[in-house]
N, C-alpha and C positions, 0 to 999 in steps of 0.2 A: 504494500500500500504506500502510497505517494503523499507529500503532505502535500499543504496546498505550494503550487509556483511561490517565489520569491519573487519573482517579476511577472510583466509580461511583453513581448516584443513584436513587434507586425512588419513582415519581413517578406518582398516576395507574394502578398497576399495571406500569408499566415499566421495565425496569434498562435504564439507559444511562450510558456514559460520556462523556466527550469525546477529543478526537487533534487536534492541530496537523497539516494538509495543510505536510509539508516543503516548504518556498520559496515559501510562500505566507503570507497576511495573514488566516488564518480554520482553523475548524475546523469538525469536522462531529459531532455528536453520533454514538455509535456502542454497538454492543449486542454481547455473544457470544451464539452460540445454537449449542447443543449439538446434532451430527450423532450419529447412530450407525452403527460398520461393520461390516459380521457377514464372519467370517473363518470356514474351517471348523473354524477350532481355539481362537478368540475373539474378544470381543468388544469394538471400542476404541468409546471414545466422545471426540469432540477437540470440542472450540471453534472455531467460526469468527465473525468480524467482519464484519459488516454495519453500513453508514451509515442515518440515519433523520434524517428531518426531525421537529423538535420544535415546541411551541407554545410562545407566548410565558406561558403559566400552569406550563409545564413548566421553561422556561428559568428564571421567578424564582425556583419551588419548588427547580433545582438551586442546585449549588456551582460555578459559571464564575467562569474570571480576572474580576477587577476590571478594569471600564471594559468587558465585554464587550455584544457587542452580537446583536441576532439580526435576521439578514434573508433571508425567506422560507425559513425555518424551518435555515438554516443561519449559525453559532454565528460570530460575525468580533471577533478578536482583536488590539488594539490595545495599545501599549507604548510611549507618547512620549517626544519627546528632551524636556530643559530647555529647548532653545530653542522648542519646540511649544508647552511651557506660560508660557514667559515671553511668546510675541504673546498668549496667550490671555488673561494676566493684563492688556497692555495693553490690548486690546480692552473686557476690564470694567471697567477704569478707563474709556473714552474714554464709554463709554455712564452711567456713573457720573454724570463732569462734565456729561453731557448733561441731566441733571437726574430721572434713573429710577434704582431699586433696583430693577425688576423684569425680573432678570437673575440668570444661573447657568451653571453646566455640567451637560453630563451629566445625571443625571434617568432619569427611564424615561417615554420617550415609545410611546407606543402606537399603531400604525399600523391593525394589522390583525391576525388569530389569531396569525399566524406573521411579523410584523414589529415589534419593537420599537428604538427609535436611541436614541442617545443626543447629541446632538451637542456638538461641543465646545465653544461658546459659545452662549445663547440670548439674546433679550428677547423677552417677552409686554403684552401691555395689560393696562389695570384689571382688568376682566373676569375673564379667564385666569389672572391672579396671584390674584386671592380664589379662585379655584375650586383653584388648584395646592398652596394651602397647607396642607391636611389631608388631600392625596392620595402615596401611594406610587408609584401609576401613575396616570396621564393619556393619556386615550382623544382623541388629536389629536396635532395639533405645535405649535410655539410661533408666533407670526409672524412672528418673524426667526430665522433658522438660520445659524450659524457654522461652518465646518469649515476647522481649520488643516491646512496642508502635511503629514502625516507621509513618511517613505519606503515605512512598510507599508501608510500608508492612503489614500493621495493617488488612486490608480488605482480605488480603488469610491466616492471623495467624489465625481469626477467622475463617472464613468461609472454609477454606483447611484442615490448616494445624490441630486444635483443632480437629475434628473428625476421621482425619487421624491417630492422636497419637494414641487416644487412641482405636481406634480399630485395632492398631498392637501391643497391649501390653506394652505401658509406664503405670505405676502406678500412675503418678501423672503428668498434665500441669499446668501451670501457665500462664497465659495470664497480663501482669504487664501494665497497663494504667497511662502512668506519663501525659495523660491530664484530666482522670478525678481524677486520686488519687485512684486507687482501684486495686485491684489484682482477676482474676475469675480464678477459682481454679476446674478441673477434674481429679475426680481418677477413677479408675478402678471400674467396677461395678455401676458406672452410675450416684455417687454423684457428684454433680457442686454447687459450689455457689458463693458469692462476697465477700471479703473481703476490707471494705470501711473503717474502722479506728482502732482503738486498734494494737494486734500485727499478726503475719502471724507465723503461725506452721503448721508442715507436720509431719507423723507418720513416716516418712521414714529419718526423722533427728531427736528424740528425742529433743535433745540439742537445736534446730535452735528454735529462739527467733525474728522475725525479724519485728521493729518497723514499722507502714507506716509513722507514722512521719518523722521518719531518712530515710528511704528509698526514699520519696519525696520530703525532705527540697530541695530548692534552694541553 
């Protein structure tokens, strides 16, 4: 059961709202549409709630939480700790020193009608940074995708979002666990593995050097 919308937004012809699924890490865009009951003595007319998949030109046109994101046309709600954003601050430091500015978060990556991400740290090549910089949306992904631990969002970075990447063509994921200390690492062509201590390199940053020490200290 649905609570009621938090909003509502008329997009395209359509009124929808959105609802936080209780105990869950997402929401689902949602509509009322008016029944009618014929009585013999009158005539009720009630509201009922119905879910709807939306499009990512519907999603930017509404009003969703910040940092939200849309996958296969269902709306997913994110809310980080400090500690979420302080790895993520390390990580754009560590690719910094590596000798690129062409890094960020978040963005509006564009997958497909009804897929857009956002993820939590990026880097792009030459290339991809001039095309990204007088763009609102970008129709691809970046070449490196980053996604830190949350406790809401840990369970779709694996299980969604890790497969997703890479079969639209990122070069490299990162999956970064600041509760076990370990980093799982997907490139292109099918290599994965763990990196649990020593340091973290990527062919796609020469330079990048990045401690799991410093990268997890307290």
């Amino acid at each position: 059961m649905f609570p009621e919308p938090t909003f509502s937004q008329v997009s395209g012809g359509r009124e929808f709202g959105w609802a936080r699924c209780a105990g869950t890490d997402h929401a689902r865009a949602v509509r009322t549409v008016p029944e009618t009951l014929s009585h013999p003595r009158s005539t009720v007319i009630i509201m009922t709630m119905s879910t709807m998949s939306i499009s990512v030109d519907e999603f930017l046109a509404g009003d969703f939480p910040e940092g939200s994101e849309l996958f296969e046309g269902s709306i997913w709600v994110n809310d980080p700790t400090f500690r979420h954003q302080e790895l993520c601050r390390r990580l754009m430091k560590a690719i910094l020193l590596a000798g690129s500015d062409h890094y960020g978060f978040g963005g509006n990556w564009r997958v497909n009608d009804y897929t857009l991400l956002k993820p939590d740290v990026w880097w792009v090549d030459d290339d991809t940074w001039t095309a990204l910089r007088p763009e609102v949306v970008h129709s691809g992904l970046p070449q490196l995708a980053i996604e830190v631990r949350s406790p809401d969002t840990w369970h779709r970075d694996v299980t969604k979002k890790w497969p997703l990447y890479l079969a639209s063509g990122v070069l490299e994921v990162w999956l970064v666990d600041g509760v076990n200390g370990n980093v799982r690492v997907g490139r292109a062509g099918g290599t994965t593995f763990t990196v649990s201590e020593g340091t973290l390199t990527t062919p796609l940053l020469p330079a990048l050097a990045l401690s799991l020490a410093e990268l997890f200290a307290d």
